[in-house]
N, C-alpha and C positions, 0 to 999 in steps of 0.2 A: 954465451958467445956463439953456442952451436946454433942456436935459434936467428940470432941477427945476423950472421954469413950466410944462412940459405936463403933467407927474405932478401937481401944483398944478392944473392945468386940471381935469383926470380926477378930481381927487378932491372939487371945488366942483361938478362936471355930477350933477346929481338920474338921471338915468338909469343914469349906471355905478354911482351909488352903491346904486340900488334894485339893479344885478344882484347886485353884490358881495354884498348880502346875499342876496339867495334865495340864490344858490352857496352863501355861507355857511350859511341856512337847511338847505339841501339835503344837503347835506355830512353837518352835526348829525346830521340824520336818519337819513342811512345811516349813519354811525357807531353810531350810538345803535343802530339796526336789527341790525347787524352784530352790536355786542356782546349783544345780547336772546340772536341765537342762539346764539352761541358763550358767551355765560353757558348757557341752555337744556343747551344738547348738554353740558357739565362737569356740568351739577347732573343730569341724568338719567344720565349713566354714572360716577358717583362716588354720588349719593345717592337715585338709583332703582333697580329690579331690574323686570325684562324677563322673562316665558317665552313663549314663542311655543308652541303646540299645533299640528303640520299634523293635517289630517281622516287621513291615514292613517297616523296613531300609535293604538296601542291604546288608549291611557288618553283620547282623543278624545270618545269615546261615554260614555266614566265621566265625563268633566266635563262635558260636554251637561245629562247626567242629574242631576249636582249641583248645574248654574247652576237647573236647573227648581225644585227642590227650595228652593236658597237663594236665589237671586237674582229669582226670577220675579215676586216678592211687591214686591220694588223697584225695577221699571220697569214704562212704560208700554208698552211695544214689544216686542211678543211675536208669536211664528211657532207654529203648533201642530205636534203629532207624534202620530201616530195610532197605537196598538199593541193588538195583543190579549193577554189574560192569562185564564188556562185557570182557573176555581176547582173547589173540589174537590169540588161538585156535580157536574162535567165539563162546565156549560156555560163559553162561552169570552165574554168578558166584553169589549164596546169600552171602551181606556181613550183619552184625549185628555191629553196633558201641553202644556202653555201654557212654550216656551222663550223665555229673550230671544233676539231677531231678529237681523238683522244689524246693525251701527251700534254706536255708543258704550253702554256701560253703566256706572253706578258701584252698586259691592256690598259692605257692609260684612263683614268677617269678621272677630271678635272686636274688638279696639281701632283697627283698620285700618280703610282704604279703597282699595276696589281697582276700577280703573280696568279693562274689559272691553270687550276691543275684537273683532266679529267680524265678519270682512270673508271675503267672496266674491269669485272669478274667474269673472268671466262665461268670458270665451273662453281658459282655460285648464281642460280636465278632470280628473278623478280616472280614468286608462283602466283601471283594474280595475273600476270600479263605473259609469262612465260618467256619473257628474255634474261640477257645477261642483266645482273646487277650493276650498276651506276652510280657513282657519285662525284658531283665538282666542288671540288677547295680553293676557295679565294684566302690568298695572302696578302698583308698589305705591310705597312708599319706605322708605329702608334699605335696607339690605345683607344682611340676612339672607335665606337662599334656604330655611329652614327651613319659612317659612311655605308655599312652592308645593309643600315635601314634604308636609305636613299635608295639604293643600288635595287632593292628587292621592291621597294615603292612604284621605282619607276618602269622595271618589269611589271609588274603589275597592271600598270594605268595604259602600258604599252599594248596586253594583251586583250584591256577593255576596249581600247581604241581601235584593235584590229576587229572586233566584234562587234562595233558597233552600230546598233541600227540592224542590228539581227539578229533573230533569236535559233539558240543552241539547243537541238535535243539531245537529253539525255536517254542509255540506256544501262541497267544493271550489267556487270561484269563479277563475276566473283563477288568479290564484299563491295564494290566498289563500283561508283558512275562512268560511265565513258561516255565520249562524246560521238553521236549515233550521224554519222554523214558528216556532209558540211554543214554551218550554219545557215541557217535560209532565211533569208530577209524579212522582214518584218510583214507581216499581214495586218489591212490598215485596218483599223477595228469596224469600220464603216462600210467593208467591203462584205461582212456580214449580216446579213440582214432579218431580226427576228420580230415576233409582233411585238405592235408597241409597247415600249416603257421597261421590257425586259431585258437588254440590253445595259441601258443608264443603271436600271436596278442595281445588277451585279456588278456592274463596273465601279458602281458610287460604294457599297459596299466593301468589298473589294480594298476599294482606297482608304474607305475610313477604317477596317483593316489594321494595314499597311501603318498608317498615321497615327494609332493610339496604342501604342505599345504601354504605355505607361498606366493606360486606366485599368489593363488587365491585371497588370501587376499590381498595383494598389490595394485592387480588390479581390485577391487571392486565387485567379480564376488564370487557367490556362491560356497563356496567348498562341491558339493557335485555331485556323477557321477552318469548317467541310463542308465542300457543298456536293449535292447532288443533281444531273440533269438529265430528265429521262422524259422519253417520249418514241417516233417511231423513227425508224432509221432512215438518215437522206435528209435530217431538218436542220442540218446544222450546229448539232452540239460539238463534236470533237474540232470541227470547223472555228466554231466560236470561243474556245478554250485556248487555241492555237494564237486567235488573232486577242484575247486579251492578255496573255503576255507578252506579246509585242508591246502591245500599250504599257500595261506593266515595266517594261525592261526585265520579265522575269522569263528565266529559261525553262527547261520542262522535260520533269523524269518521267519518264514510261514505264509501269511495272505494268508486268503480266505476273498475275498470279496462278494462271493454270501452268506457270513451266516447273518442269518435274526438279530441276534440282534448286527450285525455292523453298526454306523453310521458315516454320516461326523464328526462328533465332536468325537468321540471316534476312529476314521482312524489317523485323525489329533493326537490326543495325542497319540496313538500305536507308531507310527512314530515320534513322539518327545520323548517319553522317550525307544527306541528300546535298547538293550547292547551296549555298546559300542565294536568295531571291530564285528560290524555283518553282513551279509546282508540282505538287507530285499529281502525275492520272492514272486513276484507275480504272482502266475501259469497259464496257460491256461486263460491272460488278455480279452480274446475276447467272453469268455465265459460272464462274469462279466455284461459289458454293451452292447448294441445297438448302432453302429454306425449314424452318425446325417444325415449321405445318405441313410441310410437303410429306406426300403418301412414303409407304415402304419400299414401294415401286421406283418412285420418280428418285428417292435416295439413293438404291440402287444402281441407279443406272450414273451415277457422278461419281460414289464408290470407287478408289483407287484411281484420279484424276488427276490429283494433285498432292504434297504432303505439307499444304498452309494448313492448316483448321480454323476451324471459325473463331472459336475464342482464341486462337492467337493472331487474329483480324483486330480485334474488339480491344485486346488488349494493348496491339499496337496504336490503333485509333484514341484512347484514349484511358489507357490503363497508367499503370505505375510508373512506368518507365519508357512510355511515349513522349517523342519529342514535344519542343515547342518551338515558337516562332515558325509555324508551319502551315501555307494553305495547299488543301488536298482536292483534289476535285474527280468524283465518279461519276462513270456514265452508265446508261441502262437503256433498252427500248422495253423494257417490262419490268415493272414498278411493282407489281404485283408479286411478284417472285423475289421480293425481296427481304428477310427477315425484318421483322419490324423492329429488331434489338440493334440492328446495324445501322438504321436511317434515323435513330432517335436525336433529338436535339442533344450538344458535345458530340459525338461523331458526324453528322450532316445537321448543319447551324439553319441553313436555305436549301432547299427544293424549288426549284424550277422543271416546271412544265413549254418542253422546245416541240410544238406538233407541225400539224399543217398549216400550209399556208392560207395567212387570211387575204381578204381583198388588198388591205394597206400592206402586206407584203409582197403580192404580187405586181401592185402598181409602180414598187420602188425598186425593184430588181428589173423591170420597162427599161427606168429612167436610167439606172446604171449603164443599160446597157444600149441605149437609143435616146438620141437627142436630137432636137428639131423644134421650130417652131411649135407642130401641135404634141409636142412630145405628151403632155399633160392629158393633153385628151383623149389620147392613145391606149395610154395607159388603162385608164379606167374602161377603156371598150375592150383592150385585153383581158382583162381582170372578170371583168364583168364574161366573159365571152368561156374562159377557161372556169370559174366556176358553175357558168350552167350544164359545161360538159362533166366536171368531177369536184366534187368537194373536195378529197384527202390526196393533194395533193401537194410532194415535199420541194422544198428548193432545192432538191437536188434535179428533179425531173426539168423545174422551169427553167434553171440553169443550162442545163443538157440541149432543152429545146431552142435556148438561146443561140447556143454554141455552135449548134450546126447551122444558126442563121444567123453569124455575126456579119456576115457580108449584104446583107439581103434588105432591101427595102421594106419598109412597115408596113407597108400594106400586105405582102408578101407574109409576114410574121402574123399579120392580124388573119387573114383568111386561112392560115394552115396550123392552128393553134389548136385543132384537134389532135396533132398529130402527140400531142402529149400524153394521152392517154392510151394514143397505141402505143408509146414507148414503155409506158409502164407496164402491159400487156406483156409487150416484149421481154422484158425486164421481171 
């Protein structure tokens, strides 16, 4: 009885009965609270779909470029991006593109709505590129992931379109390609001019290349092609490499291998993850290393130039865990200086000889550059006129003499065609 009059006590007292309900109140609330989230969390991983983008995924930079494009128009919070873009007047033109900022976004894409979230780490970097770290999370609802193919597709085709009809040099960064300037418009292959047939040569090659993937693989043989083009400087090799990846559509990495913080291990991964459709060059290859005949002396003096080594050249070119689907292209003005371990067939497939100009090249760089009724006959009095003054000489010289007479009458061009030889004098 003593028990059931105090309970009876405690439940007529105005004060326990106010706790009892807050408690109770209280309670409610995180229950209620509790279940919000844990409904939340079911209905976002059952009937939303998630992609997260970090900054240093490739297709990064294609969504950037697509939220501009799509999304820009439908918020108010926008960060700018400043780029240049070359037209084909040659001037280079500032563009300014307006992207959503950091923070929440919502963006319709077709019957959907997608939720766009892009958040920054202040004190966390990107140490290839030395910024803040970055990532955008698309939200949507459903289950279908078909939509972020689309979405990442059309980024995609968006950022070929904007490239197109020009070719992209690359340069190494860290472990990593960057893109070295603006794109520069395509060079027509035809504006290059070498003796006959060499040319078509490598170009048809080249394609068949390109177009036989399958018989390499069949036949258990590496799909991946080197060429080598050496001769003297001013003839147009790096010229001509330029203008057959335009033709190509293929863009074009640049390694130097005399820079001091290149090594075997970081050649090797450059070269495993290069773009795909690129070429890699490698410029003035003779400069790079010492030949394994060369004196004690001439060794000497390259000693401490560099920290590639040769065998992990050779290995990258075509060792164990050199890539494929890969064409390489080196250049040289002295062939002689070249280990013979490095130019052998599977590391350089073709060799081409790019020298001086012969008669039929000097007649067709005329006509490029002068026309007229007797253009043709010109030609060959040119031609005829600067080799009985000099034999070795390169297109770059007849070019040069061009150039200071693009305005100038042909006859004018024809009577002062000595003057190429004192340029090279000069020069």
């Amino acid at each position: 009885m003593i028990i059931t009059d105090y309970i009876s006590t405690l439940a007529d007292n105005p004060y326990f009965g106010a706790g009892f309900g807050l408690f109770g109140v209280g309670f409610g609330a995180a229950l209620l609270r509790k279940s919000y989230q844990t409904s939340l969390i079911l209905f976002r991983r059952h009937y939303m779909i998630t992609l997260e983008v970090p900054c240093r995924d490739k297709s990064y930079q294609w969504l950037l470029q697509w939220m501009t494009y799509k999304g820009a128009k439908q918020t108010q919070h926008l960060s700018v991006e400043t780029s240049f873009e070359q037209k084909d007047s040659g001037h280079v033109k500032t563009k300014y593109d307006f992207i959503p900022s950091i923070g929440t976004h919502f963006f319709r894409y077709g019957r959907s709505w997608i939720k766009v979230e892009r958040t920054r780490e202040q004190h966390t970097l990107d140490l290839h590129m030395g910024t803040p770290w970055e990532t955008v999370e698309l939200t949507a609802f459903g289950r279908n992931k078909q939509m972020f193919f689309e979405i990442l597709e059309e980024a995609r085709q968006m950022a070929l379109e904007r490239h197109e009809g020009k070719t992209i040099m690359y340069t190494a960064l860290g472990s990593e390609w960057r893109p070295l300037g603006h794109p520069r418009r395509k060079r027509p292959i035809s504006s290059v001019i070498l003796d006959t047939g060499i040319s078509d040569k490598i170009m048809d090659d080249c394609q068949e290349f390109i177009s036989t993937p399958s018989w390499y693989i069949d036949r258990g043989i590496p799909y991946r092609r080197g060429y080598l083009l050496y001769g003297p400087p001013g003839c147009g090799k790096s010229s001509y490499i330029t203008a057959l990846a335009g033709e190509l559509g293929f863009s074009i990495c640049v390694l130097n291998l005399s820079e001091r913080s290149l090594s075997d291990d970081r050649l090797n991964h450059l070269l495993s993850v290069a773009p795909q459709q690129s070429i890699i060059l490698l410029e003035d290859i003779d400069a790079a290393f010492t030949s394994r005949e060369d004196t004690a002396q001439q060794k000497a003096a390259f000693e401490g130039m560099n920290r590639v080594t040769f065998s992990g050249l050779l290995n990258c070119l075509d060792g164990v865990a050199s890539t494929e689907a890969r064409i390489l292209f080196m250049t040289t003005n002295y062939i002689d200086r070249l280990d013979p371990a490095l130019i052998r067939p599977g590391r350089v497939d073709l060799q081409e000889y790019i020298g001086w100009c012969s008669r039929d090249q000097i007649e067709k760089m005329y006509l490029r550059f002068y026309d007229g009724e007797n253009a043709m006959s010109e030609s060959r009095v040119f031609s005829d006129k600067v080799m009985s003054f000099q034999t070795d000489i390169s297109p770059a010289q007849i070019q040069g003499y061009f150039m200071l007479h693009k305005h100038s009458d042909p006859k004018d061009v024809l009577d002062n065609c000595e003057m190429i030889c004192k340029m090279r004098k000069k020069g």
